[in-house]
Residue, then its C-alpha position, 0 to 999 in steps of 0.5 A: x500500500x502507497x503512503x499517503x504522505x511520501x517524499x522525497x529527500x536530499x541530503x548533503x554534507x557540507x562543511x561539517x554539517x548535513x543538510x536534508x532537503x524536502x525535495x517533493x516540496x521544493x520541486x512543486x508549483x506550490x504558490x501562496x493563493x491568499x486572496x485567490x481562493x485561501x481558506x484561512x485557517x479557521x474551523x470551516x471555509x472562509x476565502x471571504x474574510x481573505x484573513x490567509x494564515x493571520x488570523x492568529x497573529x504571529x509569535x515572535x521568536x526572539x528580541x530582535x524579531x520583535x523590535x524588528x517589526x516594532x522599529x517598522x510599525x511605527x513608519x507605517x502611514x494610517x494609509x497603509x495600516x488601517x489599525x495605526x490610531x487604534x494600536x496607538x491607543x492599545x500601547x502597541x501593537x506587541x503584547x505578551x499573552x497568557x503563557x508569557x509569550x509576545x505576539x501580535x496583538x489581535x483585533x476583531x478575531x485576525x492580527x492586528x497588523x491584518x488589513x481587512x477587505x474594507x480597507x481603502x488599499x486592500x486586504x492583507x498585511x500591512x507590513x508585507x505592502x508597505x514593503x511594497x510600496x518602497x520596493x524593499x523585501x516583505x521578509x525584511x518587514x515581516x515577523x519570522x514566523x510570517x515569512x516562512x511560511x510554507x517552509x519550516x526549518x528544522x535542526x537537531x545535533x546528535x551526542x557528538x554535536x553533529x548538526x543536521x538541518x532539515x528544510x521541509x514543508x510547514x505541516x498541519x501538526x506544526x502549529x501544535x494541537x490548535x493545527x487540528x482544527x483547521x478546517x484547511x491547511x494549504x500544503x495539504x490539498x491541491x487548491x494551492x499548487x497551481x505556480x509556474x515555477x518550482x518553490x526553491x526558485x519562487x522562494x529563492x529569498x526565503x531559503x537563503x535567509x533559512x539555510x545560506x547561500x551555500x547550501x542553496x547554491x548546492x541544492x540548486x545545482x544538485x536539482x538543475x542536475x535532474x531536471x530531466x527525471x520525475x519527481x515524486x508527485x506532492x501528495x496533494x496532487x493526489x488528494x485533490x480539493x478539501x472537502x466542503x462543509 
């Protein structure tokens, strides 16, 4: 019997670290769809809302993410942050929550730094089109965890501190217990892979920043060396479309 989540690997070793590579997830035309059809990640449908993955906000890893976005914020006009004057009267956009951790603050049920579809400049980060809009990257404005997504960086060192980087697809199981109410996640079904390019090239800025450009150097030349065999198919190719509520 096939598994029904089977990929394909490559590992290397390189300058005293071994790197693995989700090779079924890199050579696939998954595409971000937010606002072409993106589900969000709530308990039923909902592409209307156009919230994407923010609707829980963004957990900072470090200081520096944090003062990183807080340092950015404050340059955003009202015009490309719809909730500027409100996170002015909240003390900030950044809180600590409950179990001590700080994250973005919420508002009406999505990020704060989400504008929604009734904004004048359209839905969506305010962070990611403010970078936009002064020709600068969206990963340079954005809290780690946001940029990302759908890539997740993994690394473990074994008894003789030997370090192994695994780069792969961000699954459902990743966001903890809360991932299993989704009612879709967008590297599970097929709605999302419909890129014309492969994700290690469309995500080129992304995967440097996670592993370095030697490593990416390395796995660009490996795959451009097969470039005429077939990849194992992602597994949501063959799953098709999340059912319907």
């Amino acid at each position: 019997m096939a598994h029904d989540d089977l990929h394909e690997w490559l590992s290397l070793d390189l300058d005293g670290d071994t790197w693995m590579f989700d090779v079924t997830f890199l050579l696939s035309n998954w595409s971000c769809i937010y606002g072409r059809g993106c589900q969000g990640v709530l308990t039923g449908p909902a592409p209307e809302r156009q919230h994407g993955c923010c609707t829980y906000g963004a957990h900072f890893v470090d200081k520096a993410d944090r003062k990183k976005v807080k340092g950015l914020a404050a340059g955003l006009t009202a015009d490309e942050w719809q909730f500027k004057a409100l996170a002015e009267e909240l003390g900030g956009a950044i809180v600590k929550n409950g179990a001590g951790d700080w994250v973005t603050e919420s508002v009406d049920d999505a990020c704060i730094f989400l504008n929604r579809i009734e904004h004048p400049g359209g839905p969506g980060c305010a962070l990611h089109q403010a970078a936009w809009n002064r020709d600068e990257r969206p990963i340079d404005w954005k809290p780690m965890v946001c940029w990302q997504l759908p890539l997740r960086l993994d690394e473990h060192r074994d008894d003789n501190e030997h370090a192994t980087h695994i780069l792969r697809e961000w699954k459902r199981r990743d966001w903890g217990e809360g991932g299993a109410e989704f009612h879709w996640w967008c590297t599970e079904t097929d709605e999302a892979f419909v890129g014309h390019q492969p994700v290690y090239e469309t995500l080129r800025d992304e995967i440097i920043e996670l592993v370095g450009a030697g490593p990416y150097d390395a796995l660009c030349a490996e795959l451009k060396d097969r470039r005429f065999e077939v990849p194992v198919p992602h597994p949501a190719l063959k799953r098709g479309p999340a059912p319907a509520d």
